[in-house]
C-alpha positions as CSV (number, residue, x, y, z in Angstrom):
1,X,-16.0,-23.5,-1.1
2,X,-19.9,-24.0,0.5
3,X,-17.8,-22.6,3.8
4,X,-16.3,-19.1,2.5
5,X,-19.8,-17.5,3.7
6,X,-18.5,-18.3,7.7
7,X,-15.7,-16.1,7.0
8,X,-15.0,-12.5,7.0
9,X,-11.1,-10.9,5.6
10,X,-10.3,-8.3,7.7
11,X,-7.2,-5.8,6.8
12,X,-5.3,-4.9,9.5
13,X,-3.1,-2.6,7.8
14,X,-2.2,1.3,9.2
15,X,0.1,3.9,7.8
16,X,2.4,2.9,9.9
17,X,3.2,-0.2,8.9
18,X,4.5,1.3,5.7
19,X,6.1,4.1,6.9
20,X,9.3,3.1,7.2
21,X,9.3,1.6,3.4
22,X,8.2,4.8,2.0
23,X,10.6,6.5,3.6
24,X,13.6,4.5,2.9
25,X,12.7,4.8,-1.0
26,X,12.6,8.6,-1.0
27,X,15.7,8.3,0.3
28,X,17.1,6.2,-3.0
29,X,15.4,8.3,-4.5
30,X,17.0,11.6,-3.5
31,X,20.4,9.9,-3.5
32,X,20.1,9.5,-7.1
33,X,18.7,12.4,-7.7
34,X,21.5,14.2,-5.9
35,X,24.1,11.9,-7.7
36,X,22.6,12.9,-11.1
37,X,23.0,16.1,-10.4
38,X,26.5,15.6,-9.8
39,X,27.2,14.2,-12.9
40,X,25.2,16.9,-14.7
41,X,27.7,19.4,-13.4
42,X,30.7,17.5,-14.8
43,X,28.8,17.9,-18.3
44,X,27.6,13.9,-18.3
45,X,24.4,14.4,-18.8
46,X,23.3,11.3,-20.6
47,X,24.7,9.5,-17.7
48,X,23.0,11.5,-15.3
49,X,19.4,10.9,-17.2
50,X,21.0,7.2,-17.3
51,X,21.7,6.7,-13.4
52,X,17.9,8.1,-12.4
53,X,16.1,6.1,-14.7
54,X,18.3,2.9,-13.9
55,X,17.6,3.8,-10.0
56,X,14.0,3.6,-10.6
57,X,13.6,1.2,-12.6
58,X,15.5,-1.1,-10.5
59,X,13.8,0.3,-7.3
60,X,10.4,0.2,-8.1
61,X,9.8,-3.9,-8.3
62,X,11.3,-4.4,-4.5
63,X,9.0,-1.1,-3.6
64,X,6.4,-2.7,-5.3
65,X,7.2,-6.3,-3.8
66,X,7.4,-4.6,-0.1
67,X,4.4,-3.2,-0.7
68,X,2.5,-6.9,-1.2
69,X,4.0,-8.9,1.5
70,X,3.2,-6.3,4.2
71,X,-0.4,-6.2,2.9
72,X,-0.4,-10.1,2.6
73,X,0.9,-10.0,5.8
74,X,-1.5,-7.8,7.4
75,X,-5.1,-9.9,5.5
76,X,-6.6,-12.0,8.1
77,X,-9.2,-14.4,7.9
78,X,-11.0,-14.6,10.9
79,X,-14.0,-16.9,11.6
80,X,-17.9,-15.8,12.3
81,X,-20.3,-18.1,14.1
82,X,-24.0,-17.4,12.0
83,X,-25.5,-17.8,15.5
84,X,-23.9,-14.7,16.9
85,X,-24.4,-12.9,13.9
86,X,-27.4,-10.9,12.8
87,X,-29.4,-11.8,9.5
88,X,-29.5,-9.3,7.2
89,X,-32.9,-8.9,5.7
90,X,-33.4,-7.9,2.4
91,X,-35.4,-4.2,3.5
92,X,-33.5,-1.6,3.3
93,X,-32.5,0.1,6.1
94,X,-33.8,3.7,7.7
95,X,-32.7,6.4,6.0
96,X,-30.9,8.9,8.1
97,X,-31.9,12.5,8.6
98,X,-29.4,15.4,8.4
99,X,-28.7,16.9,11.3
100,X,-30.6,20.4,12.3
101,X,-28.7,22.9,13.8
């Protein structure tokens, strides 16, 4: 674990990698939605409450597992030479001024 130090995680992750996930659950979503309402018109209505909640509740875990492996996916660990890099010294740096107009 002495070697951890010559390593830096980089994400690589964007929007757009999940875009495509989100999307497809709002459309569960809606579909159930849509299909509770259905039922609530032919005067089911515990089914209706039943069908949404058992939608989400079996939707969220493979949301929630999408979610993880795209961001496993997209962690990198990516090797720094200490050479190259420059020492950080323990004064803190220069304060910025705001900018005058």
């Amino acid at each position: 674990m002495n070697n951890m130090h010559r390593y830096r995680m980089i994400c690589t992750l964007s929007f757009g990698d999940i875009y495509g996930q989100i999307i497809v659950w709002l459309i569960v979503i809606f579909l159930s939605l849509a299909s509770a309402m259905a039922m609530m018109g032919a005067s089911r209505p515990i089914y209706a409450l039943a069908t949404v909640g058992l939608i989400l509740v079996l939707s969220l875990p493979f949301l929630l597992f999408a979610f993880v492996t795209t961001l496993l996916n997209h962690i990198e660990l990516k090797e720094v030479d200490p050479a190259a890099e420059p020492r950080s010294s323990s004064t803190p740096v220069a304060t910025q001024r705001p900018a005058q107009a």
